[in-house]
N, C-alpha and C positions, 0 to 999 in steps of 0.2 A: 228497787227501782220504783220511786212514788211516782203516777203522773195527774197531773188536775186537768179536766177538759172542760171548756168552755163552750157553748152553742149557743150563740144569738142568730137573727133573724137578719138576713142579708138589707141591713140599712147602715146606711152611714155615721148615722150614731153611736152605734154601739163599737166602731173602731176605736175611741178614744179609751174602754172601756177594757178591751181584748190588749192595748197598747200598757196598760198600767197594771194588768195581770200576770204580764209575760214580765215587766220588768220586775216585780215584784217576787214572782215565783223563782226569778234567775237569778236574783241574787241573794236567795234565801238557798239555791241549788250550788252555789260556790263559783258563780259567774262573776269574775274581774269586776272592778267598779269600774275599771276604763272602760269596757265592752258594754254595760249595760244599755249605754244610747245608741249604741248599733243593733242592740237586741231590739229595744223601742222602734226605733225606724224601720226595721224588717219588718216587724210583725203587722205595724201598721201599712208597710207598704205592700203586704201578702194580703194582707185582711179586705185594704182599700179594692185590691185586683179583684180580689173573691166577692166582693158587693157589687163592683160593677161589672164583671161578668153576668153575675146574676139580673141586676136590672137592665143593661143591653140586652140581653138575652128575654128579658121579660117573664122572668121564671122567679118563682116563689123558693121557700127552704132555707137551710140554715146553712151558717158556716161553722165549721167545727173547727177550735183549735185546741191540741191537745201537746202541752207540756210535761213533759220528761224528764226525770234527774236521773242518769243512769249515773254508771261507776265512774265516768272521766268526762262525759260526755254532757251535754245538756242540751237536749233534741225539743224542737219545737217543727210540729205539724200542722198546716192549713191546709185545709180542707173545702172545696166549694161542692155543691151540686148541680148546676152549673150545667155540666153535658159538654158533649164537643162541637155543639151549636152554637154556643156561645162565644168561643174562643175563634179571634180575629183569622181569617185565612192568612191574612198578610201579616208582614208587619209592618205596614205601612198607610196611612188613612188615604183619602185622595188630597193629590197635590204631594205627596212623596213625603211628608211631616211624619213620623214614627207613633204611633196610636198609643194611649195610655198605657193597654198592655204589655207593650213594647218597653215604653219608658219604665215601668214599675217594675218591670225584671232587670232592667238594667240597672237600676238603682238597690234590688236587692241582690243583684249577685256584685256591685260594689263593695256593699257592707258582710256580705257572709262569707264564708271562705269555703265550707263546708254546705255546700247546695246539692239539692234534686229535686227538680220540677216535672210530673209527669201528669198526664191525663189519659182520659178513660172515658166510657159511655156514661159512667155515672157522674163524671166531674173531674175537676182536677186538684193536685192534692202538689203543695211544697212544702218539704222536707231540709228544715235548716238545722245545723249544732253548733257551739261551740265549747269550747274546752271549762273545763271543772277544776277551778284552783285545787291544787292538793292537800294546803295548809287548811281548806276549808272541809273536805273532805272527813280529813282527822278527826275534828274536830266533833 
């Protein structure tokens, strides 16, 4: 089980950056070439939430993601530090419109099948897989 983790500094640039590592690493991990732009999209829509928790929030720190090739699996981890201050009471802004945070879970549990999103004192952390060709495995 090899994993690579990545820690940048909660800015919006460095999304593009976390986005092109995950796809890179997944399909060097035996990640489908069909799945690959849903890995892309996730990560960036995980990474995106983790930054902007962090600057709503007005707090400094990194986001951590950490990619995993296990045996079938292919596990990607975000990570914010973040707090549970920073995370919307609602899910809802004023005027009833659905808050980014809102939107960017719903558009990554579109794309991943295999989700857990949980939070903590120290932050909160989303936990996505997808499956591990076989023939790539063997190989």
């Amino acid at each position: 089980m090899a994993t690579v983790e990545l820690r940048f500094s909660a800015l919006p640039e460095h999304v593009r950056t976390a986005r092109l590592v995950a796809a890179a690493v997944a399909r060097r991990a035996g990640v489908d070439e069909s799945v690959l732009d849903e890995v892309r999209l996730a990560v960036g829509e995980a990474c995106s939430r983790a930054v902007g928790l962090h600057q709503r929030g007005g707090i400094g720190g990194t986001v951590r993601v950490a990619l995993t090739d296990q045996e079938k699996r292919f596990l990607i981890e975000v990570e914010d530090e973040a707090g549970p201050a920073a995370v919307p009471a609602s899910g809802a802004a004023e005027g009833g419109e659905p808050d980014e945070d809102t939107l960017g879970l719903a558009v990554i549990t579109g794309l991943v099948e295999d989700l857990e999103v949980t939070s903590g004192a120290d932050g909160g952390l989303i936990r996505m897989s997808w499956p591990v060709s076989v023939a790539s495995v063997a190989v």
